[in-house]
N, C-alpha and C positions, 0 to 999 in steps of 0.2 A: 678391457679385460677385468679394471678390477669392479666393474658397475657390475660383469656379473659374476664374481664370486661374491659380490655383497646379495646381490637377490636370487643365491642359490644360500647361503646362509639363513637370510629374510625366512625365506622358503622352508626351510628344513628346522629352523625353531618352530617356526608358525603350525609345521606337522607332530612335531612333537609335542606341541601345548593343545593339538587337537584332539593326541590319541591320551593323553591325561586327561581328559575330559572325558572322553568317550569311553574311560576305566571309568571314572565315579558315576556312570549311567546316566549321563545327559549327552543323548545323541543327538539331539537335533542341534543345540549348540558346538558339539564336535564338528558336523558338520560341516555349520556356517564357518566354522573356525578355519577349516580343512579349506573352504574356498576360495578364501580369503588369502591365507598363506597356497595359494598358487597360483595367484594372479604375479607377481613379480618374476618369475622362473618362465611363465608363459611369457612376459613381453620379452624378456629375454631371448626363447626362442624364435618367437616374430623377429625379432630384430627393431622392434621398437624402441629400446632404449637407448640400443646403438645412436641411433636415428635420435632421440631426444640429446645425449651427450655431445651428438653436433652441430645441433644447435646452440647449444646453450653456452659454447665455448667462440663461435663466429659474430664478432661486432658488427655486425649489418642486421644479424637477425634483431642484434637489443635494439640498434636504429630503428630498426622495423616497428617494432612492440612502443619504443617512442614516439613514431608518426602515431601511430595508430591511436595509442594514449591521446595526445594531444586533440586529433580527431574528435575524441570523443568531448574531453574537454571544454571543445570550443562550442561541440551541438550541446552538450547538455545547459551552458551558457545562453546560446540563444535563445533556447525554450523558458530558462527561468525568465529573461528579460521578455519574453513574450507575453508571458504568463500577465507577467506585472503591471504591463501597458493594457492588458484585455484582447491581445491577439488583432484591434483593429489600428487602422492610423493615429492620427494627432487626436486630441482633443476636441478640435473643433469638430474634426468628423464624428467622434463617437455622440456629440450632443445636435449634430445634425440628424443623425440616425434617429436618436430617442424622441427629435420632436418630429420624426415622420411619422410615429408610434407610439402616440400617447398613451392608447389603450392596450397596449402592451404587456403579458401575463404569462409567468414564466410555464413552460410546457406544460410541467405537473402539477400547476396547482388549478386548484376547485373553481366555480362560475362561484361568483360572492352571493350570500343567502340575500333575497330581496326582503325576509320577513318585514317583521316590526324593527325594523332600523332604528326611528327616531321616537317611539314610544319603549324601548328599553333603554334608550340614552337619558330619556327624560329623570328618569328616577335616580340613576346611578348623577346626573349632575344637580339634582335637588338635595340629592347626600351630603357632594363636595360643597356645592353654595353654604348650607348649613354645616359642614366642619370649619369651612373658610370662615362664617360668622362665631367660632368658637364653640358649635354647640356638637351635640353626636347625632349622625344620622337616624334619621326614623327607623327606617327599614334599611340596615344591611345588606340582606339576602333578595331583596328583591329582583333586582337582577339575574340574581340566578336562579331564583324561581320563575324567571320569564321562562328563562333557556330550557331549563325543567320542562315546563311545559307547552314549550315548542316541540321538544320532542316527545314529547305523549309519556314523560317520567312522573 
């Protein structure tokens, strides 16, 4: 009884802060206003609340809501430990796996460029040999004016 003198109260501010609205010429916010403040008087007439207020007062239902809780608790537990281990067995199996599949490449990535492999390596470790001997490299850039003009840049 008194849940719904509260949401016939609810209800009858919420019409009156509509139609204040709907004086200083914003209807389409009256509106939404006006909807809103009649959603509570509506469950009321459903008999929805009724229906909420008995639940919320029987100690089996909060047991309930505590299984359930815990339920959840426990799977979202096991996923993170899943997660962590990589979803397969022990150790030894996941490195059994990876020496079935050496050449192994994750879905989305690219076949590797076969270019000039080891003629743009050449320059880029002639640079470091000569920083390593204290001096500065010849050519910086060279490198990347390979890549440059590998792609026709």
């Amino acid at each position: 009884m008194l849940t719904s003198t509260v949401c016939a109260a609810v209800s009858a501010a919420g019409l009156g802060i509509a139609a204040i609205t709907a004086y200083r010429k914003r209807f389409l916010a009256a509106t939404r206003i006006a909807a809103y403040s009649l959603i509570p008087i509506g469950l009321v007439m459903t008999g929805v609340i009724d229906w909420l207020a008995g639940i919320v007062f029987k100690p089996t239902v909060w047991a309930g809501f505590g299984v359930l809780a815990l339920s959840f608790v426990l799977f979202m537990t096991t996923r993170a430990v899943e997660r962590r281990r990589g979803g397969v067995g022990s150790r030894k199996e996941r490195r059994a796996a990876a020496a079935d599949r050496p050449d192994a490449v994750a879905p989305a990535a690219s076949a590797p460029s076969l270019g000039a492999g080891r003629a743009a390596a050449q320059p880029a470790a002639k640079g470091k040999a000569a920083q390593a001997k204290g001096g500065a490299p010849k050519d910086d850039f060279s490198d990347i004016e390979a890549i440059l003009k590998k792609h026709g840049i």
